[in-house]
C-alpha positions as CSV (number, residue, x, y, z in Angstrom):
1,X,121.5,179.1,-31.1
2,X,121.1,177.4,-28.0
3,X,123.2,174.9,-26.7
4,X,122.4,171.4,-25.6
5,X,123.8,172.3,-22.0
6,X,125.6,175.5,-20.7
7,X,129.6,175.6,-22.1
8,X,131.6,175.4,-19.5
9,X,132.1,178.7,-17.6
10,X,128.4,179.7,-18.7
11,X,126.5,177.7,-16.1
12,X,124.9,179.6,-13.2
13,X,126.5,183.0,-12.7
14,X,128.7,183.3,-10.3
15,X,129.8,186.3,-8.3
16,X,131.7,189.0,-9.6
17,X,135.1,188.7,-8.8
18,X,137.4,191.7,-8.6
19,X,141.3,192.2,-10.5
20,X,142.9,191.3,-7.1
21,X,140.7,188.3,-6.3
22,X,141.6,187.3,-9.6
23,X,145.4,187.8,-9.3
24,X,145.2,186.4,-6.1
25,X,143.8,182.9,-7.6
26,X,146.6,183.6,-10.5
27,X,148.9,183.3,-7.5
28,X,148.1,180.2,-6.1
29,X,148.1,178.0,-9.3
30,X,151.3,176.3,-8.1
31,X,149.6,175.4,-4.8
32,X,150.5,171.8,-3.6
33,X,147.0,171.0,-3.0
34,X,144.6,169.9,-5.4
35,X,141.5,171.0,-3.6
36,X,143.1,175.2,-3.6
37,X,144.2,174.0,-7.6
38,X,141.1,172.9,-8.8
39,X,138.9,176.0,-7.0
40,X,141.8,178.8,-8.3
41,X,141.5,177.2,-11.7
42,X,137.5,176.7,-11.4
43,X,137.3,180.9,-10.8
44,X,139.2,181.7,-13.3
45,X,137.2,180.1,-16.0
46,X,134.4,181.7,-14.5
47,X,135.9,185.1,-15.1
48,X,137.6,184.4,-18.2
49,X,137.5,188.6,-19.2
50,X,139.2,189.3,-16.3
51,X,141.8,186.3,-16.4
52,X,143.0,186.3,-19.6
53,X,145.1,189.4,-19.7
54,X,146.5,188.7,-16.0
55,X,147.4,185.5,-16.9
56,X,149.1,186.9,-20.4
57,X,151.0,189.9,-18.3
58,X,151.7,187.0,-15.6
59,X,153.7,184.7,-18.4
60,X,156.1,187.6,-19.4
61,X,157.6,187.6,-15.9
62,X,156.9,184.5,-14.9
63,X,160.2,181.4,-13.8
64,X,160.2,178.2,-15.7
65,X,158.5,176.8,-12.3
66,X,155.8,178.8,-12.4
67,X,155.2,178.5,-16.6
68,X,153.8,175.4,-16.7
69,X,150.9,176.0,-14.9
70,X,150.5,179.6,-16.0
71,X,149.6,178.3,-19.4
72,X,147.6,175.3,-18.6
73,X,145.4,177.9,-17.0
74,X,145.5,180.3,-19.7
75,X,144.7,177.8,-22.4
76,X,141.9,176.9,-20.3
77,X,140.4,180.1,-20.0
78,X,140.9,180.9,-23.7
79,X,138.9,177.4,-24.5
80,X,136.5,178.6,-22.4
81,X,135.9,181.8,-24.3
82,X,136.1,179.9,-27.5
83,X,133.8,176.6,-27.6
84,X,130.6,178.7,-28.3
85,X,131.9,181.2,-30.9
86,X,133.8,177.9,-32.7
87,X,130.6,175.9,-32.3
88,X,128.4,178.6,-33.8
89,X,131.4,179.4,-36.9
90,X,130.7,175.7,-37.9
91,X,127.4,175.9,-37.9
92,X,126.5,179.0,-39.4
93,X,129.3,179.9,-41.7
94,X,132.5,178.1,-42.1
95,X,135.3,179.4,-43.4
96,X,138.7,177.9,-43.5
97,X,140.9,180.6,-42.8
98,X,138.9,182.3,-39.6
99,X,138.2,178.9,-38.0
100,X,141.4,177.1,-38.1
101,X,142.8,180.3,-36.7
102,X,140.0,180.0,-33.7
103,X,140.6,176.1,-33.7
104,X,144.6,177.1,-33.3
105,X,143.9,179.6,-30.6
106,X,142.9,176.4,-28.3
107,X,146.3,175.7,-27.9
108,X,148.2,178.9,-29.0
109,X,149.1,181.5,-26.5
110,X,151.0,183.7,-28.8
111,X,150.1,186.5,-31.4
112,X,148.0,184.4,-33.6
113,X,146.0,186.5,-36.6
114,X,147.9,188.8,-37.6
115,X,151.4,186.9,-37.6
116,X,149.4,184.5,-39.7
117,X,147.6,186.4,-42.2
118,X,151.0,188.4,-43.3
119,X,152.6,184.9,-43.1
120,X,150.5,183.3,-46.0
121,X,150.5,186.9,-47.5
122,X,154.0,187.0,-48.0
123,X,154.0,183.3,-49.6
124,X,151.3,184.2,-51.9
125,X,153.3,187.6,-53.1
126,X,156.1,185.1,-53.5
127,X,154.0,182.7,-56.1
128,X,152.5,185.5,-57.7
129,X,156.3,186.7,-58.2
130,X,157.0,183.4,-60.0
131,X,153.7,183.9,-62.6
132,X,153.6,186.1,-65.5
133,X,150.2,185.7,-66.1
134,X,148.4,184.2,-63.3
135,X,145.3,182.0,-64.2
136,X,146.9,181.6,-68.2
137,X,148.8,178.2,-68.2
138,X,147.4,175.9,-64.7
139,X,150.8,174.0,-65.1
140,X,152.7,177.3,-64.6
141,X,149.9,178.1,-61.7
142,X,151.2,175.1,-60.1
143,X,154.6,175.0,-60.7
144,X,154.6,178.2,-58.9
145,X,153.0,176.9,-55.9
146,X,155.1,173.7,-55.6
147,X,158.2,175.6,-55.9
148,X,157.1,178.4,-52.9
149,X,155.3,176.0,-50.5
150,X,157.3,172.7,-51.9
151,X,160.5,173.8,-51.9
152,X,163.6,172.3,-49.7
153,X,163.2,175.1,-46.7
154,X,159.4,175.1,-47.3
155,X,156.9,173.4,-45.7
156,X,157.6,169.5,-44.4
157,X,155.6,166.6,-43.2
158,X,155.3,165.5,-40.0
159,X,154.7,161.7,-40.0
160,X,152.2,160.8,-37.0
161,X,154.1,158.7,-34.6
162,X,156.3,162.2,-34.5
163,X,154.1,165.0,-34.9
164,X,153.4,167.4,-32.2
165,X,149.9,169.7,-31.4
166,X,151.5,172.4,-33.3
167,X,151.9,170.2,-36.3
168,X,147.8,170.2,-36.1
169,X,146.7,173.6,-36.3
170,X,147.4,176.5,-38.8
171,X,149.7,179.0,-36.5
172,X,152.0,176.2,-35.8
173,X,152.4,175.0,-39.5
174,X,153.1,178.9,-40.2
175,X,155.2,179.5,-37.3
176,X,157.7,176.1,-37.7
177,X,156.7,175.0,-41.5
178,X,155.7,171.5,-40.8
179,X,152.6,169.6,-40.4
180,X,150.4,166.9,-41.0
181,X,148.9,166.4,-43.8
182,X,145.5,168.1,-43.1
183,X,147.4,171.5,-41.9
184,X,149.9,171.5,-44.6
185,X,147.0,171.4,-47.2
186,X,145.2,174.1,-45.3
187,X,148.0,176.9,-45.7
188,X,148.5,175.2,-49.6
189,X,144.6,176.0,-49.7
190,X,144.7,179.3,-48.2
191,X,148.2,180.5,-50.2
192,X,146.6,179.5,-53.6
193,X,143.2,181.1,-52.4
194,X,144.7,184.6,-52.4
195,X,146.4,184.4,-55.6
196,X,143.1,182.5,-57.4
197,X,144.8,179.1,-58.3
198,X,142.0,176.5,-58.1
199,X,142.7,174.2,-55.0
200,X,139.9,171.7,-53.5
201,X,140.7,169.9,-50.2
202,X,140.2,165.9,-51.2
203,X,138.9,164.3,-47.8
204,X,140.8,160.9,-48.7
205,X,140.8,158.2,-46.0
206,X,143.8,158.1,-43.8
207,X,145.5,161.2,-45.8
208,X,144.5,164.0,-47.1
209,X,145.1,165.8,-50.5
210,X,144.3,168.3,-52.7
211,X,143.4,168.2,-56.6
212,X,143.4,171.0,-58.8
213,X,141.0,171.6,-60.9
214,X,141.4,172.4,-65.1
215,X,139.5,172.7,-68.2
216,X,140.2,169.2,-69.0
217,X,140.3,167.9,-65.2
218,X,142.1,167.8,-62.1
219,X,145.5,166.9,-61.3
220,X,145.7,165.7,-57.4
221,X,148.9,166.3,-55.4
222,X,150.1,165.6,-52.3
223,X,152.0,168.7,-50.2
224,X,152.8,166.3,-47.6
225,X,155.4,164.9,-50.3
226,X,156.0,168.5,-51.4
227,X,153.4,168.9,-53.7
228,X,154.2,165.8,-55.7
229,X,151.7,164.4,-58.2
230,X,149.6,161.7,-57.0
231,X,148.7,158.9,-59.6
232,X,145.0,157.2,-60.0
233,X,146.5,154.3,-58.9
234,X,147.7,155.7,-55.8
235,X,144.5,157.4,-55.0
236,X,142.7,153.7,-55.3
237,X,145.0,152.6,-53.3
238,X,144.4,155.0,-50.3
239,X,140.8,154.2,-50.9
240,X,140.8,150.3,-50.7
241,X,143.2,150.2,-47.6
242,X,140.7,151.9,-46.1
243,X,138.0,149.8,-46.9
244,X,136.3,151.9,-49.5
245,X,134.7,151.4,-53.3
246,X,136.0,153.0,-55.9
247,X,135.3,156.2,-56.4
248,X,135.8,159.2,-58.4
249,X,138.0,161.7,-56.3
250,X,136.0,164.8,-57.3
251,X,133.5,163.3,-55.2
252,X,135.8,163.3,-51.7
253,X,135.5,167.0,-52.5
254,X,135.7,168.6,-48.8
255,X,134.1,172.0,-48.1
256,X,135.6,174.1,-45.4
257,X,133.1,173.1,-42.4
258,X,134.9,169.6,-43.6
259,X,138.3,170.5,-42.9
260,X,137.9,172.2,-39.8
261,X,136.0,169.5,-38.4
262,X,138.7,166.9,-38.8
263,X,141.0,169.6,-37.7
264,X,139.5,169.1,-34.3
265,X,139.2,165.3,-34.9
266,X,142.4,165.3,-35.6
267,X,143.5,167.2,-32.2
268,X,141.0,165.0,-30.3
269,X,143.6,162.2,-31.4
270,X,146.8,164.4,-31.0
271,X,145.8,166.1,-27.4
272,X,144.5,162.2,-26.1
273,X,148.2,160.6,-27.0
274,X,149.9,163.9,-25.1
275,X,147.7,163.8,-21.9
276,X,146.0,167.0,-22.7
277,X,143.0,165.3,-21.8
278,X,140.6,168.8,-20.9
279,X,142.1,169.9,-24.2
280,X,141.1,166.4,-25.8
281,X,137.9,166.9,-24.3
282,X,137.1,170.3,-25.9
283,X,137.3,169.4,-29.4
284,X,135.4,166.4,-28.8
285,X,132.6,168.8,-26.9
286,X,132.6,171.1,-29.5
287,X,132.1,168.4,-32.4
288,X,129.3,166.9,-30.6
289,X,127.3,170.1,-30.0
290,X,128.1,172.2,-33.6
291,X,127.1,168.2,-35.2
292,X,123.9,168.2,-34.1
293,X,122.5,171.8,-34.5
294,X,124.0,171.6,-38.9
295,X,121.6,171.9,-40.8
296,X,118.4,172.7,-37.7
């Protein structure tokens, strides 16, 4: 797929640049002057192979001084390698689990997949500990899942006047168990996934929520309250303060490609009211280019 203009960092190609030119640009990122700042942090990104694992094996050694800017250019050169695999995952297939972990990785400089993936592991092992029969009685299935992921030392909300980028994305939900409500409904999503208890995201206005689906229905709840039940009235509520009919909740129904784009919504909003602005800028960029190549 072709882009509607070159990424950043994929432009016109630039000159090779050898380890020690590279090291050498590493070492002048706390340079008073903005002109040697900007063209140290401009070569990097354009040799974003090569940078990365300086700038990683940099950070280990690195003084508090120094950290700061370290990581503001490593986070740069990661988003650089990132906007056109992320824009073509939500194009061509979504999928909840590997994009909010590339969506995370904006922002992330730690060990990110693997730390994850035996995270939600271990809480689904620890529902499917609390089931006899999974899949027999859905008010035993979701028992279960409130009391792992609902528990008091589970997960937690973090209101939005307090929450934090981590609070956004999936590795920082796993890694501090709190979020917003999007995130917190994400790792709900992917914990009940892997133990095949019947989840749909519910793209409400202003929240989010999941409902789970019976036989006879769907019960919506709220893991931003702990997983606590959320009445029809409630849910009309949510809609009409928002300006919206009535409407079934089934049909808020939000796929995957769904949630991960107001992931990055939701970080566009997050990174703009914490001065990240080139962060802010990223998720915007990469919502306006995957946008207009769905469904082309």
């Amino acid at each position: 797929m072709a882009s509607e203009h070159p990424m950043p960092g994929t432009g016109a190609r630039r000159p090779l640049a050898s380890e020690s030119q590279v090291e050498a640009m590493i070492s002048l990122l706390s340079d008073s002057s903005d002109t040697v700042l900007t063209a140290c942090r401009d070569g990097l990104r354009a040799h974003p192979e090569l940078a990365e694992p300086l700038l990683r094996e940099r950070l280990e050694s690195c003084d508090a001084e120094e950290r700061a800017a370290l990581r503001a250019a490593l986070l740069d050169v990661v988003g650089v390698r990132l906007e056109q695999p992320l824009v073509d995952h939500l194009v061509h297939a979504p999928d909840l689990e590997i994009g909010s972990l590339l969506i995370g990785r904006l922002l992330e400089t730690g060990p990110e997949r693997q730390a994850v993936t035996a995270a939600l592991d271990a809480l689904a092992d620890q529902v499917t500990a609390e089931l006899q029969v999974p899949g027999l009685d859905p008010d035993a299935d979701l028992a279960a899942l409130t009391s792992v992921l609902g528990r008091a030392g589970g997960f937690s909300g973090a209101r939005n006047e307090q929450a934090e980028l981590q609070d956004v994305v999936l590795q920082g939900v796993c890694a501090r168990r709190r979020g917003i409500p999007l995130a917190l409904c994400t790792v709900w999503l992917l914990v009940a996934r892997r133990v095949g208890i019947p989840l749909r995201g519910v793209n409400m206005p202003g929240h989010f929520l999941l409902r789970h689906v019976r036989a006879d229905g769907h019960v919506v709840l709220d893991p931003f309250a702990r997983g606590r039940p959320v009445r029809a009235e409630d849910c009309r509520r949510f809609l009409a303060s928002a300006g919206y009919p009535q409407l079934d909740v089934a049909l808020l129904d939000a796929s995957d490609r769904d949630m991960l784009q107001r992931t990055l919504r939701n970080l566009v909003m997050f990174a703009t009211r914490s001065g990240e602005r080139d962060l802010a800028a990223r998720c915007a960029r990469i919502l306006r280019v995957s946008t207009r190549h769905i469904g082309t």
